[in-house]
BASERO-574594 format. One record per residue: residue number from 1; residue in three letters; x, y negated, z negated of N, C-alpha, C in turn. Coordinates in nm, 3 decimals, decimal comma. Each point is the difference from the previous one (the first is absolute). Layout:
residues N
pos->NUM&code->ALA&n_east->X&n_north->Y&n_up->Z&ca_east->X&ca_north->Y&ca_up->Z&c_east->X&c_north->Y&c_up->Z
...
***
This chain:
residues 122
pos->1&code->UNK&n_east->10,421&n_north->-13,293&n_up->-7,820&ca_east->-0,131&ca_north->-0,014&ca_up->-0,059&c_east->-0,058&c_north->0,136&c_up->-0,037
pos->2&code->UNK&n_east->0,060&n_north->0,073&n_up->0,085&ca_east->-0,107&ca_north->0,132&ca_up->0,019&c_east->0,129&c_north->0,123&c_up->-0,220
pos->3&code->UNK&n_east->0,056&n_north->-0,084&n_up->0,029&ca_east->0,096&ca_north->0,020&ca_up->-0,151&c_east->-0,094&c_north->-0,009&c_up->-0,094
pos->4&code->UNK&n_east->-0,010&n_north->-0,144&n_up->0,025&ca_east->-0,095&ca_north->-0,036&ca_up->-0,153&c_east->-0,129&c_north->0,029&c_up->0,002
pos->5&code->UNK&n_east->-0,069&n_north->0,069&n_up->0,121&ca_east->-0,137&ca_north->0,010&ca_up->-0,042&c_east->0,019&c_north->0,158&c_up->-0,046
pos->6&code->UNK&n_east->0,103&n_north->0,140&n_up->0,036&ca_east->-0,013&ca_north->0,076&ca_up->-0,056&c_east->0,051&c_north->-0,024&c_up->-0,121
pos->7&code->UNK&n_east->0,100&n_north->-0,019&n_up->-0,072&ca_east->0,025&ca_north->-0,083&ca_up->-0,093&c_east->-0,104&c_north->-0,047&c_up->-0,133
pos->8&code->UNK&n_east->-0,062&n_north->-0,051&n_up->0,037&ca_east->-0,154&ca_north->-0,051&ca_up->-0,055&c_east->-0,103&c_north->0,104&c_up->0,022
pos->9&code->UNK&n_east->-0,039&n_north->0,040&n_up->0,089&ca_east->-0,083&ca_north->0,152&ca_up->-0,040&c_east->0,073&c_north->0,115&c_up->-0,029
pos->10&code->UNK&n_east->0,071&n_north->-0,018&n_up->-0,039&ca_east->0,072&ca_north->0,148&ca_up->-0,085&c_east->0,026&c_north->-0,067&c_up->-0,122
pos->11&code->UNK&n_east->-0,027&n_north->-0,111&n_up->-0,036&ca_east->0,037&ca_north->-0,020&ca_up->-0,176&c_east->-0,148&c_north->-0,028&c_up->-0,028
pos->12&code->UNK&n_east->-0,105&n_north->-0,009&n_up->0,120&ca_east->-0,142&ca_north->-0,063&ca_up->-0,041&c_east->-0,037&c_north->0,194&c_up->-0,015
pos->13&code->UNK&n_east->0,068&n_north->0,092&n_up->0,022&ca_east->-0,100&ca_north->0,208&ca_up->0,037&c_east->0,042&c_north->-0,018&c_up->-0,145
pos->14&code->UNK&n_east->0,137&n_north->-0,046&n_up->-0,034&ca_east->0,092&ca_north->0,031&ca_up->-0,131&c_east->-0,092&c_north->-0,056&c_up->-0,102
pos->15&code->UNK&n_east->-0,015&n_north->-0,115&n_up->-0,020&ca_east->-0,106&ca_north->-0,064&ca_up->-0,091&c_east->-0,145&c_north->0,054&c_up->-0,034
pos->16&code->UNK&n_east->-0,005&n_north->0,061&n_up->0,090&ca_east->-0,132&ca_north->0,063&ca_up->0,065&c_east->0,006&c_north->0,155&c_up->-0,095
pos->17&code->UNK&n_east->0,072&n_north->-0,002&n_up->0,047&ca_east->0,057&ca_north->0,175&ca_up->-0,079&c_east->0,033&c_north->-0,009&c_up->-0,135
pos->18&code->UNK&n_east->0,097&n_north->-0,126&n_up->-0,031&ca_east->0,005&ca_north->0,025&ca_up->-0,193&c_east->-0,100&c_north->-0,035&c_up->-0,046
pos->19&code->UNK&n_east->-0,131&n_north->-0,129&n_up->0,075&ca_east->-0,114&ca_north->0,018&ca_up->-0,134&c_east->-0,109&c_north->0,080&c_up->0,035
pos->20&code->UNK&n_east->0,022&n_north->0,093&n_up->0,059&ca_east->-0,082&ca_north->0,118&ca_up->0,030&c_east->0,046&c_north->0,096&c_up->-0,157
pos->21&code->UNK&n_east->0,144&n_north->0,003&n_up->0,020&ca_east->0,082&ca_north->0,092&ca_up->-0,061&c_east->-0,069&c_north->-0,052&c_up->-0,168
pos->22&code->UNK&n_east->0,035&n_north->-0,130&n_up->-0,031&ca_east->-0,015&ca_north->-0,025&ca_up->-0,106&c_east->-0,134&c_north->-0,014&c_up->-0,046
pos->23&code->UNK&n_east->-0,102&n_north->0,017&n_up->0,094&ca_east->-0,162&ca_north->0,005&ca_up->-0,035&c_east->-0,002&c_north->0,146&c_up->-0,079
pos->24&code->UNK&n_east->0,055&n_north->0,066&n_up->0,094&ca_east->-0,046&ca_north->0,127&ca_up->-0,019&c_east->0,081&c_north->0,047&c_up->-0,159
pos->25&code->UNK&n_east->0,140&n_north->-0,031&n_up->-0,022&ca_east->0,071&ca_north->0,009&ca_up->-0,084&c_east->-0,070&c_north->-0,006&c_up->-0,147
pos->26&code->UNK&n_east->-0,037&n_north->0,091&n_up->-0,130&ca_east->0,017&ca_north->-0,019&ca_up->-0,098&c_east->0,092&c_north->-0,110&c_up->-0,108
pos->27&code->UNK&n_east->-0,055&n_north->-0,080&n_up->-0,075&ca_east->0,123&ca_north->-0,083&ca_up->-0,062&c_east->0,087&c_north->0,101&c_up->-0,059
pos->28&code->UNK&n_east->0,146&n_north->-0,018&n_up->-0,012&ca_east->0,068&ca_north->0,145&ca_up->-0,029&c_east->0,163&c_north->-0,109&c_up->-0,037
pos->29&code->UNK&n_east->0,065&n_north->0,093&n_up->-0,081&ca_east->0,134&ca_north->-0,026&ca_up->-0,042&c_east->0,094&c_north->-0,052&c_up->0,155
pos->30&code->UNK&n_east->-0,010&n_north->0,086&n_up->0,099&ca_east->0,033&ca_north->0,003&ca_up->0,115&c_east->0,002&c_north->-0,153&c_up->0,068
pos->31&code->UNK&n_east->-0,133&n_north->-0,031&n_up->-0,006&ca_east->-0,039&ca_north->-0,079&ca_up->0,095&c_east->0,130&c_north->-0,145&c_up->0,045
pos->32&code->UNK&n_east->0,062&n_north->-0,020&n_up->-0,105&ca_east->0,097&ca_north->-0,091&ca_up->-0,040&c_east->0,119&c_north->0,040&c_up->0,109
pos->33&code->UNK&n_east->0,011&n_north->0,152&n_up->0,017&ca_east->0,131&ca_north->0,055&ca_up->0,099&c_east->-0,061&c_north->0,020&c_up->0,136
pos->34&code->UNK&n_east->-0,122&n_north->0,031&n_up->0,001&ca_east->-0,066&ca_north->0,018&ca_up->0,153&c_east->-0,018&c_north->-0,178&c_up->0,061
pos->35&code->UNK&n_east->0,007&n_north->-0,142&n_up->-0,090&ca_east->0,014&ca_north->-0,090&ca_up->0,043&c_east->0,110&c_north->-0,049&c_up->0,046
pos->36&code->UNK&n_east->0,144&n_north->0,031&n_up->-0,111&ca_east->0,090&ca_north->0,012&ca_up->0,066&c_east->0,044&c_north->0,054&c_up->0,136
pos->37&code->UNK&n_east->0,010&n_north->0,122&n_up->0,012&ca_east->-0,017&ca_north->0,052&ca_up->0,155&c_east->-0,046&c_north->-0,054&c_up->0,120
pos->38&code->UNK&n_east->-0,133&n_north->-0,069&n_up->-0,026&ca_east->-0,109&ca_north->-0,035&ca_up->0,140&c_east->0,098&c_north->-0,132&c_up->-0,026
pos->39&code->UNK&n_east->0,023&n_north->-0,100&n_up->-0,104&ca_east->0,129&ca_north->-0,125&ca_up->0,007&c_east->0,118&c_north->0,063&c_up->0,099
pos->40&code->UNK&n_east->0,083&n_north->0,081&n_up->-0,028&ca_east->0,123&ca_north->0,088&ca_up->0,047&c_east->-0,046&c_north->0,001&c_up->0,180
pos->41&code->UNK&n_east->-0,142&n_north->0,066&n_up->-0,012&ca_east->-0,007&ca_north->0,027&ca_up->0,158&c_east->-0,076&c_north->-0,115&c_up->0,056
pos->42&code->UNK&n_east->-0,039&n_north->-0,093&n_up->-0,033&ca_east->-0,059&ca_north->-0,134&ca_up->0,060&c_east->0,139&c_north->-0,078&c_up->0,024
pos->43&code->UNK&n_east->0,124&n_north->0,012&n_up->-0,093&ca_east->0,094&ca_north->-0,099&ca_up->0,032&c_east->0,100&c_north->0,095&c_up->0,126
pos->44&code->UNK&n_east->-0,013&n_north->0,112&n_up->-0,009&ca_east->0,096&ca_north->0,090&ca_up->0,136&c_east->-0,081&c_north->-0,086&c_up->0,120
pos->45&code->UNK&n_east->-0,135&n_north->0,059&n_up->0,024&ca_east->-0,074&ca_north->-0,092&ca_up->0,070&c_east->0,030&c_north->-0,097&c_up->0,121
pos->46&code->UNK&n_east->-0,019&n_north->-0,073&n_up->-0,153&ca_east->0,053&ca_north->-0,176&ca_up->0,034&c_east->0,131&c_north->-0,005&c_up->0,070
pos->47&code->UNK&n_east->0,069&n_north->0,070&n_up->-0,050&ca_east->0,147&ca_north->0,006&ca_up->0,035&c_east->0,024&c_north->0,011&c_up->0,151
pos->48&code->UNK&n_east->-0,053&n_north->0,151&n_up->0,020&ca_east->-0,019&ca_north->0,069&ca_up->0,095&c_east->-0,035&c_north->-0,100&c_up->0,091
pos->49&code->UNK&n_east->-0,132&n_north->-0,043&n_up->-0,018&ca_east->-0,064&ca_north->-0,138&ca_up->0,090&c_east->0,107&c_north->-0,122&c_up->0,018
pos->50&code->UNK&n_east->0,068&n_north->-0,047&n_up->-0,093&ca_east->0,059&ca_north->-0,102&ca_up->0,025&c_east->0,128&c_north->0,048&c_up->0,113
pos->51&code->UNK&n_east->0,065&n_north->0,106&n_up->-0,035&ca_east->0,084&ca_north->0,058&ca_up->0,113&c_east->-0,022&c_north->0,013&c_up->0,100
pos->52&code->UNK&n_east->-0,072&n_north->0,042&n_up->0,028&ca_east->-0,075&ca_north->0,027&ca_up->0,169&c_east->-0,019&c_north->-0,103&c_up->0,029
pos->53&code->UNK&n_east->-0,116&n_north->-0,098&n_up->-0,080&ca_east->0,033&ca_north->-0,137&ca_up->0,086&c_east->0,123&c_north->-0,091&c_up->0,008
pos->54&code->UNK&n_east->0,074&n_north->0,014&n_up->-0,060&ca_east->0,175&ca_north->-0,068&ca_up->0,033&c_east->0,062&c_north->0,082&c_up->0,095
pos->55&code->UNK&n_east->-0,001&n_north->0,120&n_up->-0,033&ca_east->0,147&ca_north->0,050&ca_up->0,104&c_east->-0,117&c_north->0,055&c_up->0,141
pos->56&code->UNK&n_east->-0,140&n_north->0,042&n_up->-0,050&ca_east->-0,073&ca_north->0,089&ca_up->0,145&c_east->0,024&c_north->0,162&c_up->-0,023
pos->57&code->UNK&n_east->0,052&n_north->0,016&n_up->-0,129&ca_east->0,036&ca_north->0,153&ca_up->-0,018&c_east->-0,058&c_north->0,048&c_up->-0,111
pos->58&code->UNK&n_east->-0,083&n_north->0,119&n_up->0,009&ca_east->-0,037&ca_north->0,058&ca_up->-0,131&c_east->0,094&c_north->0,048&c_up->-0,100
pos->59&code->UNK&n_east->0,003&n_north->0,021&n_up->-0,136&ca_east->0,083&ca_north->0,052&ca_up->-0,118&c_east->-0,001&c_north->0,176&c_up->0,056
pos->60&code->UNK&n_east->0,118&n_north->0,076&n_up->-0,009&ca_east->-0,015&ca_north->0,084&ca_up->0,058&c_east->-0,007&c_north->0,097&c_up->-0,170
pos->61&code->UNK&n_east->-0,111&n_north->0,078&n_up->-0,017&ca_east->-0,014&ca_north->0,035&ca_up->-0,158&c_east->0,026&c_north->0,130&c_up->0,029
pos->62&code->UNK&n_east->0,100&n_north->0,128&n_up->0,108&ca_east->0,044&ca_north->0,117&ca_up->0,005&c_east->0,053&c_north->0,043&c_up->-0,074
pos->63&code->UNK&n_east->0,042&n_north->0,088&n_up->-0,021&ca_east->0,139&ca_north->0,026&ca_up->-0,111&c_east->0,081&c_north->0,021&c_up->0,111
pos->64&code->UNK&n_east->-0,025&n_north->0,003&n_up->0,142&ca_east->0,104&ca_north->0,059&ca_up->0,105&c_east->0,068&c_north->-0,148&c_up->0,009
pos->65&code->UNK&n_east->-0,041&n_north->-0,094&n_up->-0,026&ca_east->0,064&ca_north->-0,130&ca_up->0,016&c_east->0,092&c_north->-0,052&c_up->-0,061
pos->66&code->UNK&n_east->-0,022&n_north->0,055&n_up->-0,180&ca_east->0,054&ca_north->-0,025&ca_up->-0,087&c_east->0,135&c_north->0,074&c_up->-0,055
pos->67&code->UNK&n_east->0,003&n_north->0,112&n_up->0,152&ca_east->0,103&ca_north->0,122&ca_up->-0,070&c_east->0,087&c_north->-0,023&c_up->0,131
pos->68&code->UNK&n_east->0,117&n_north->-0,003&n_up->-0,051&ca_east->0,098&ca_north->-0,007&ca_up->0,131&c_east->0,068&c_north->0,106&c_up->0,076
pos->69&code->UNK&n_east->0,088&n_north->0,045&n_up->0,072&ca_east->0,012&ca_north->0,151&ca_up->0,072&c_east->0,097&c_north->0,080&c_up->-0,137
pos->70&code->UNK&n_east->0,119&n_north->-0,059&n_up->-0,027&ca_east->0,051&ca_north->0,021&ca_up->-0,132&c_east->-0,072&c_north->0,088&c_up->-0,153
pos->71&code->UNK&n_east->-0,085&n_north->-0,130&n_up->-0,020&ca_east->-0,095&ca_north->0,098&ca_up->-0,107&c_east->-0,095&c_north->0,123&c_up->0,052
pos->72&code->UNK&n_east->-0,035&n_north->-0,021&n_up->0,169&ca_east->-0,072&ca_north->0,121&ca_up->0,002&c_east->0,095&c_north->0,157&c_up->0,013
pos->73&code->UNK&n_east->0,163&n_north->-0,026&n_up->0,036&ca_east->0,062&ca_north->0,080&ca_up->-0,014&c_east->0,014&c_north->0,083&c_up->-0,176
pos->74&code->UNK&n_east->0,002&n_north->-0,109&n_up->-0,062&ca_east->0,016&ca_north->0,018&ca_up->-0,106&c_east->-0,107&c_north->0,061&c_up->-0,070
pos->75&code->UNK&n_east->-0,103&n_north->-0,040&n_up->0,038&ca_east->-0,105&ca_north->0,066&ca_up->-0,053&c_east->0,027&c_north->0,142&c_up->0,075
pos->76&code->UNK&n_east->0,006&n_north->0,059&n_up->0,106&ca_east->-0,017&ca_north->0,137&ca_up->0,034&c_east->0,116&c_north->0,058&c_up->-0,057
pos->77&code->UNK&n_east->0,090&n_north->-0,047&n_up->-0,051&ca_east->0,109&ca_north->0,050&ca_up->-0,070&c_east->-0,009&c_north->0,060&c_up->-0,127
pos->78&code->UNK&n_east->-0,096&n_north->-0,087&n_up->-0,052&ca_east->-0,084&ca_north->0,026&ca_up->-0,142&c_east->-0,083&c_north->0,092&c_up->0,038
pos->79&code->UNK&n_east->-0,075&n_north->0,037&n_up->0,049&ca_east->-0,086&ca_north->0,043&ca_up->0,077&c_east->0,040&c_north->0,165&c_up->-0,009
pos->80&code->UNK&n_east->0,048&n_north->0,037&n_up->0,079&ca_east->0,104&ca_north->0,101&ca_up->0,020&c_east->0,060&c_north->0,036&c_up->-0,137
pos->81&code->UNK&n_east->0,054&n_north->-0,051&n_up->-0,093&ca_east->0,064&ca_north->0,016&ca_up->-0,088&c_east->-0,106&c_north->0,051&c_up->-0,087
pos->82&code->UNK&n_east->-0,169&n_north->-0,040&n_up->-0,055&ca_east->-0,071&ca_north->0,006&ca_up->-0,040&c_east->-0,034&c_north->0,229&c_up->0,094
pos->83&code->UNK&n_east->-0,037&n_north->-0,033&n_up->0,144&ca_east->-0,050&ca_north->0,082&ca_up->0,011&c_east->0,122&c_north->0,136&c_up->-0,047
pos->84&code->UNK&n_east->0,111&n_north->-0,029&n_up->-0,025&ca_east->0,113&ca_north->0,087&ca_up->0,033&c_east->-0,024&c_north->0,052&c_up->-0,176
pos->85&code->UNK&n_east->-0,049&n_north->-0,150&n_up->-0,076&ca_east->0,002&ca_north->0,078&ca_up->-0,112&c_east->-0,117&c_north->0,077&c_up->-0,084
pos->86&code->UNK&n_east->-0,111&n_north->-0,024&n_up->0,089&ca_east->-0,116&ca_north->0,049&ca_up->-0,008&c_east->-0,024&c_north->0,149&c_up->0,042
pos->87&code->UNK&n_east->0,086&n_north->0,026&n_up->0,112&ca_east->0,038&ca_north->0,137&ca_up->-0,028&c_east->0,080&c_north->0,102&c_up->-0,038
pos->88&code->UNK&n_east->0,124&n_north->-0,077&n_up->-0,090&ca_east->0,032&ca_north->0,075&ca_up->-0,082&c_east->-0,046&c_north->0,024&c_up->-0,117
pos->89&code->UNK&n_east->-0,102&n_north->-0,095&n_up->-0,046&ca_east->-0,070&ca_north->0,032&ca_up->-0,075&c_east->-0,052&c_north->0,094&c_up->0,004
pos->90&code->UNK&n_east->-0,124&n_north->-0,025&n_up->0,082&ca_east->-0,067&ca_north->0,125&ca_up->0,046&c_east->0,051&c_north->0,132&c_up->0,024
pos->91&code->UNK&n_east->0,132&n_north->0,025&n_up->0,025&ca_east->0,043&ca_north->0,138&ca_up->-0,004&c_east->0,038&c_north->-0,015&c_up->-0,156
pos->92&code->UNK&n_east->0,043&n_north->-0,047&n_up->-0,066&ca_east->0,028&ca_north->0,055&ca_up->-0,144&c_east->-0,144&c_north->0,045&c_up->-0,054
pos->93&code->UNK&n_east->-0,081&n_north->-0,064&n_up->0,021&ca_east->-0,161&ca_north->0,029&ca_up->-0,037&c_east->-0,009&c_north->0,170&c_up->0,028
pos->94&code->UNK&n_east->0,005&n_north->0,040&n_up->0,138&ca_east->-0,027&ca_north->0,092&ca_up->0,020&c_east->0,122&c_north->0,075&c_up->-0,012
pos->95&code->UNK&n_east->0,080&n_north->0,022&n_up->-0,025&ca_east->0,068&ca_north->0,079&ca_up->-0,085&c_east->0,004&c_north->0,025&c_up->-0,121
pos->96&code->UNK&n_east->-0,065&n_north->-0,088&n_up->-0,092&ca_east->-0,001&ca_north->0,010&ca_up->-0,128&c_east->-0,172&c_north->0,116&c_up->0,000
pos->97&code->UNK&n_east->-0,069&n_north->-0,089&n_up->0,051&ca_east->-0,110&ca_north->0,086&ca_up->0,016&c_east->-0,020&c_north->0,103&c_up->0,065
pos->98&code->UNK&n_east->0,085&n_north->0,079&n_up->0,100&ca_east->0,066&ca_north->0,131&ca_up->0,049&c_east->0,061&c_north->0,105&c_up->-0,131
pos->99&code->UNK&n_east->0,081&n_north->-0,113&n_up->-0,103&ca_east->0,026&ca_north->0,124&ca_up->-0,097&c_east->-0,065&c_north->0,014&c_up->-0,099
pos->100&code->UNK&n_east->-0,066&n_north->-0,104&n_up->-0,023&ca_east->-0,104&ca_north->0,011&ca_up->-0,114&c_east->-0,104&c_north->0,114&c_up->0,041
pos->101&code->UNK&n_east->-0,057&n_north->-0,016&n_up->0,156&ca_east->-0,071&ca_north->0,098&ca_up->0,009&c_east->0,035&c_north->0,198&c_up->-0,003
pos->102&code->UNK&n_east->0,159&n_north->-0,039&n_up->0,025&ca_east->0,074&ca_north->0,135&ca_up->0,015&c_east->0,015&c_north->0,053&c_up->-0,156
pos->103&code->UNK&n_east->0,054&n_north->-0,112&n_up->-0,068&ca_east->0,000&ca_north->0,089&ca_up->-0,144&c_east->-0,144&c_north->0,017&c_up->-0,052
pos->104&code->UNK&n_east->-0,132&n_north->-0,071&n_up->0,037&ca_east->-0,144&ca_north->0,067&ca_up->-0,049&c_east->0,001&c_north->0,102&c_up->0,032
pos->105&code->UNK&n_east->0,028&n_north->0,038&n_up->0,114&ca_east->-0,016&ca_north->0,136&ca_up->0,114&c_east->0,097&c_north->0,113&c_up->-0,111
pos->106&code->UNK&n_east->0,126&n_north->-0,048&n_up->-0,003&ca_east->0,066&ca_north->0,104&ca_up->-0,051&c_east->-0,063&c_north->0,066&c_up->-0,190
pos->107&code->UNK&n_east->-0,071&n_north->-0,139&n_up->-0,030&ca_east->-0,031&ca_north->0,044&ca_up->-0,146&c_east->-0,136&c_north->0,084&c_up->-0,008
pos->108&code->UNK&n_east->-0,091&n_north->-0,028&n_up->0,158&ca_east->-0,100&ca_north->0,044&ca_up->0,030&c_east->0,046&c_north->0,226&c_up->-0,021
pos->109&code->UNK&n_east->0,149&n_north->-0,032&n_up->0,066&ca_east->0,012&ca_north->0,155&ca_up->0,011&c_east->0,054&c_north->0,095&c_up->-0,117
pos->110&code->UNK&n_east->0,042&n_north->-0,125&n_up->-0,094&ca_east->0,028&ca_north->0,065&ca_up->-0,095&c_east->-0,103&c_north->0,035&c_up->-0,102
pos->111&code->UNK&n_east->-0,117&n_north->0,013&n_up->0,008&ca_east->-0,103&ca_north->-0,037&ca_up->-0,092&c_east->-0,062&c_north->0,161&c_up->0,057
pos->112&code->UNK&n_east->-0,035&n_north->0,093&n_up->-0,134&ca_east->-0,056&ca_north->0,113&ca_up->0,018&c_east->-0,110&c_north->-0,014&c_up->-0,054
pos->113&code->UNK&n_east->-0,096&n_north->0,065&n_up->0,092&ca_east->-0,131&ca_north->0,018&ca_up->-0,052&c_east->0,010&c_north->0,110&c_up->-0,064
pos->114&code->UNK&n_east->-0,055&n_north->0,078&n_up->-0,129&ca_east->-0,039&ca_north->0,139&ca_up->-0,051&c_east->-0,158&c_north->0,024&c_up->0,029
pos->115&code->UNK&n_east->0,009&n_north->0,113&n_up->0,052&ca_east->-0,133&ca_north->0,075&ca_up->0,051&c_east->-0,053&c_north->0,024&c_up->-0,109
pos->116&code->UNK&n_east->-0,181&n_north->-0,030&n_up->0,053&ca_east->-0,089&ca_north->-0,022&ca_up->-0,107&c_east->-0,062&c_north->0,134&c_up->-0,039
pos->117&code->UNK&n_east->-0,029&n_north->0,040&n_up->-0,086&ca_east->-0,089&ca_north->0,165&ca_up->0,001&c_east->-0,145&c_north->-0,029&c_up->-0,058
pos->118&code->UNK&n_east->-0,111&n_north->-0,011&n_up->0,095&ca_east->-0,083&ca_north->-0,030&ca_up->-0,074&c_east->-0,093&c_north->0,142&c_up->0,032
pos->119&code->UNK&n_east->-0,037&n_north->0,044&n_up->-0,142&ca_east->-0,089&ca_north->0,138&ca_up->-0,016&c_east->-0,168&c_north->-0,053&c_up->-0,020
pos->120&code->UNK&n_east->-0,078&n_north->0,067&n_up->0,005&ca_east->-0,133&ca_north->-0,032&ca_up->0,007&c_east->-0,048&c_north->0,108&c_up->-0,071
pos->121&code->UNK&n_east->-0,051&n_north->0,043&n_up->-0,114&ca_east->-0,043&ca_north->0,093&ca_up->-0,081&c_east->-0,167&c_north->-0,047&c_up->0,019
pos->122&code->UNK&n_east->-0,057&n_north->0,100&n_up->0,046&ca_east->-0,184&ca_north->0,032&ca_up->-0,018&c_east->-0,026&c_north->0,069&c_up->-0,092
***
């Protein structure tokens, strides 16, 4: 029992909340996809509700649930592979920008100033 009465006040906050949402809402191109959605999440909901009351178990909505030990290997594999190539990047960066700054430097020294003579006649 104690299922269906949260059940029923969590789709009565929900109801509660989209025509709040839609008071406040401008008529807009949108409004057509923001109905869709609150449909999308009223029927998870339901779902959700109908599960718990059949099996006694909530929908478990983690991603830790949804990922098995396998893919999380796999993912740090990627992972690793990403960071491994993120810094070789990064060193080509700064090597390129090491000689770029070395040949400014070197063109900096090749560059002669000629001394100015300035006379002042009274």
């Amino acid at each position: 029992m104690e299922i269906i009465c949260n059940l029923v006040k969590n789709l009565v906050y929900f109801m509660f909340f989209v025509n709040i949402a839609e008071k406040l809402m401008i008529d807009s191109k949108m409004q057509k996809y923001i109905r869709l959605y609150v449909g999308l999440l009223l029927c998870i909901m339901l779902v959700d509700g109908v599960k718990e009351f059949a099996t006694g178990e909530k929908i478990k909505w983690s991603s830790e649930s949804l990922v098995n030990d396998s893919d999380m290997e796999e993912m740090g594999e990627i992972e690793e592979e990403f960071r491994q190539q993120e810094e070789r990047i990064q060193g080509e960066i700064e090597k390129k920008y090491k000689e770029k700054t070395q040949n400014q430097k070197e063109e900096e020294k090749k560059i002669k100033i000629d001394p100015i003579m300035v006379q002042i006649n009274e």
